[in-house]
Structures are given as structure tokens and as C-alpha cells.
N, C-alpha and C positions, 0 to 999 in steps of 0.2 A: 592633651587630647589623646594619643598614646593610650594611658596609664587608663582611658575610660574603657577602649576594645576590650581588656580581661573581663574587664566585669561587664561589660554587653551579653559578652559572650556566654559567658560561667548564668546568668539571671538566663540565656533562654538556650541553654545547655538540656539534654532531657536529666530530668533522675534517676536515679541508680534505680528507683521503683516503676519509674515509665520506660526505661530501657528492658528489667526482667520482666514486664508485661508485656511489650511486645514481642520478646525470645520467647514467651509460652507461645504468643500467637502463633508466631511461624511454626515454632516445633508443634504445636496442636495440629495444625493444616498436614503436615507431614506426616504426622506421629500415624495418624488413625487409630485402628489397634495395637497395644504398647507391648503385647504376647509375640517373642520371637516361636515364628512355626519354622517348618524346612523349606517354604514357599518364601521367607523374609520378616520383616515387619513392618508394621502402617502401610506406608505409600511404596516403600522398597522392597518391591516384588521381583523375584528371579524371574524373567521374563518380560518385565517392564521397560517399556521404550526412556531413554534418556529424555525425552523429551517431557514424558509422563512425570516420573519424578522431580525435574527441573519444574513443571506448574503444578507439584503436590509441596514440593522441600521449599524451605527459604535456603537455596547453596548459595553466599558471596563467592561474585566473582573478584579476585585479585589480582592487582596490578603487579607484575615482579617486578623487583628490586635490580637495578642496572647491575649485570655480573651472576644472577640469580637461576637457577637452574627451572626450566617450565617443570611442571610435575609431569610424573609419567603419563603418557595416553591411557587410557582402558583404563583409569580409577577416578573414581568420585566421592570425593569426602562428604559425608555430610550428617549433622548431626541432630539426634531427636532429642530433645529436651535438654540432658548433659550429657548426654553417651553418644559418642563418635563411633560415625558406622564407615566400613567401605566399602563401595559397589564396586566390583570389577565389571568391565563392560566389553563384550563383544557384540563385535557388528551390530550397533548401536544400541545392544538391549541388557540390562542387567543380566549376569551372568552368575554371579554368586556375591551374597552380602557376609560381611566378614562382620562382628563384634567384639572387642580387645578390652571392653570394661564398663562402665556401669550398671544401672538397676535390673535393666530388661531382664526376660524370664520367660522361660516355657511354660505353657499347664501345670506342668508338676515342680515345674520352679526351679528349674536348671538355669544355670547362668555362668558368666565369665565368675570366679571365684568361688565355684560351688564345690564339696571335695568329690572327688571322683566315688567315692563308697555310693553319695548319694546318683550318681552316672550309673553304678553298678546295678541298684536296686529294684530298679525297672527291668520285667523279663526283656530279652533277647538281646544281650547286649552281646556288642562285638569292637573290635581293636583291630587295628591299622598301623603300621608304620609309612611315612613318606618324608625322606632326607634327611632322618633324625629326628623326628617328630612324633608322638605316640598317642594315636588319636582312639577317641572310646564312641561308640554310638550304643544307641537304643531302639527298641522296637515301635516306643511309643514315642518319638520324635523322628518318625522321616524325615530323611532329606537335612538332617543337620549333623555336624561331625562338631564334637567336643575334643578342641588341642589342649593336648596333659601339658602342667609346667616339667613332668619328670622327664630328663633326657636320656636315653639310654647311655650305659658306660660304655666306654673302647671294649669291644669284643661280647656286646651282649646284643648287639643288630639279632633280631629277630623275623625270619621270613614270615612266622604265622603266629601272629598275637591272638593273644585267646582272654575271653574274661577270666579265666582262669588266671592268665600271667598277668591279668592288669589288677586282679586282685591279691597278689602279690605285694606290688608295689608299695612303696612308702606308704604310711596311712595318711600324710600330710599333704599326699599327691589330691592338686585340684585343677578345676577347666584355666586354663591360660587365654581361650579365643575362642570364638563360637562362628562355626562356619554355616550357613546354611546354600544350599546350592540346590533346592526344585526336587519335591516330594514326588514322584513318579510312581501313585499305586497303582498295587497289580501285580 
């Protein structure tokens, strides 16, 4: 009797095909528009209540593991389609959505892996440093900061990054992370 539960189980187990049907569905519901702006993407809006996004995302909740660290407060993983996003949250509202890799893409088609030449080429760009970190933005993506994978050397910290210095840079320099944090025109 035993030896029957596998095979109960396994015959009304879903399929590997009704299982990625139903991760569209959720990520669809969430997804909405798949275009990262500086306002976010689909349903993960800089400004959106936790709550909003919790009945737009399919986010599992998970049970820890005894000994298991809870995850940090103020961050909400959650993922559109295959690309993992993170929502930081203050005082219960998105706060900034952060991007570290897949397809998503701007208008003009910026994204995590993109090289920085193509960052460059839209007028008004400008450069940042913050803890080692050398970030490039543009005129025509408010409200989103592109993180360089290139790290500055010991002794090259820079107070005022300029497109200038960023087109400098390695030519193999590309986006490592896509911040966006609330297009504010005007």
C-alpha cells in the first residue's frame, strides 16, 4: 500500500507545463507594463502601498527554516516573469525598486547588462559616486540610476563624476543594477 502514495501522488502532481502556466499568470497580474520607467514597473510603483502590490504580485510567503535568519524589514522580493525585483519600503509604501538582471528594459532599451557606451548616448547624462559605486543616469530616463559593474581603483574616488570620466572608462564597462526611485518633473 506504501509503494501506491508515489504514484497517487506523481499522476495528480501538476506539470512542468501547468506549473509555467500558472507563473505567467501570476507574473501577468503583476507584470502589467514590462517597460522599466523611473516611476518602476507593472504593478511596482515607487509610491505604491504594500498592500497594492501584495493584491497586484503573486509574493510567496515563506515559512523559515528553525535557526533561519527572518529577512530584512523594508524589502520585498518579488518577481515578474523571471527577473527578480526589490522593493525597499518605507513607512509602508514602495520606496525604490531595485533590478540586478533579467530582460526588462527602458524605451530605448537600457537594462541590467547593457554597456554603459549605450547609457552614454542619450543626451544629458551624468555620474555619481556612492560607497564605491559609479552610477551613470540620463536625461531621457528620470528617476532611474544605472550601477556601473566598473569599481573605482584605491586612490581614484572621485568627488565629481562627469560623462566625461565615465566615458573614459573600460569599454567593457556595463549596467550591474537598475535603480529606479520616483521621476519627479519639473
Amino acid at each position: 500500500m506504501p509503494a501506491a502514495l508515489p504514484l497517487i501522488l506523481a499522476v495528480h502532481a501538476p506539470t512542468a507545463a501547468q506549473v509555467a502556466k500558472q507563473l505567467a499568470r501570476e507574473s501577468h497580474r503583476c507584470s502589467g507594463k514590462l517597460t522599466l520607467t523611473g516611476d518602476g514597473v507593472g504593478a511596482v510603483r515607487v509610491g505604491a502601498s504594500v498592500a497594492a502590490v501584495r493584491r497586484a504580485c503573486h509574493i510567496p510567503v515563506r515559512k523559515l527554516k528553525k535557526g533561519e535568519a527572518a529577512p530584512p524589514p523594508g524589502l520585498l522580493r518579488i518577481k515578474i516573469g523571471t527577473t527578480p525585483l526589490l522593493a525597499e519600503i518605507m513607512g509602508g509604501h514602495v520606496w525604490r525598486v531595485i533590478v540586478d538582471g533579467g530582460a526588462l528594459r527602458t524605451l530605448d532599451k537600457l537594462g541590467v547588462d547593457s554597456p554603459l557606451s549605450a547609457v552614454l548616448a542619450t543626451p544629458g547624462a551624468r555620474a555619481s559616486e556612492t560607497e564605491g559605486v559609479v552610477y551613470a543616469a540620463n536625461a531621457a530616463n528620470c528617476g532611474i540610476s544605472f550601477a556601473l559593474d566598473y569599481r573605482p581603483q584605491r586612490g581614484e574616488d572621485r568627488d565629481s563624476w562627469t560623462a566625461d570620466t565615465l566615458s573614459r572608462l573600460p569599454s567593457d564597462t556595463k549596467v550591474d543594477r537598475v535603480m529606479m526611485s520616483g521621476c519627479k518633473a519639473g
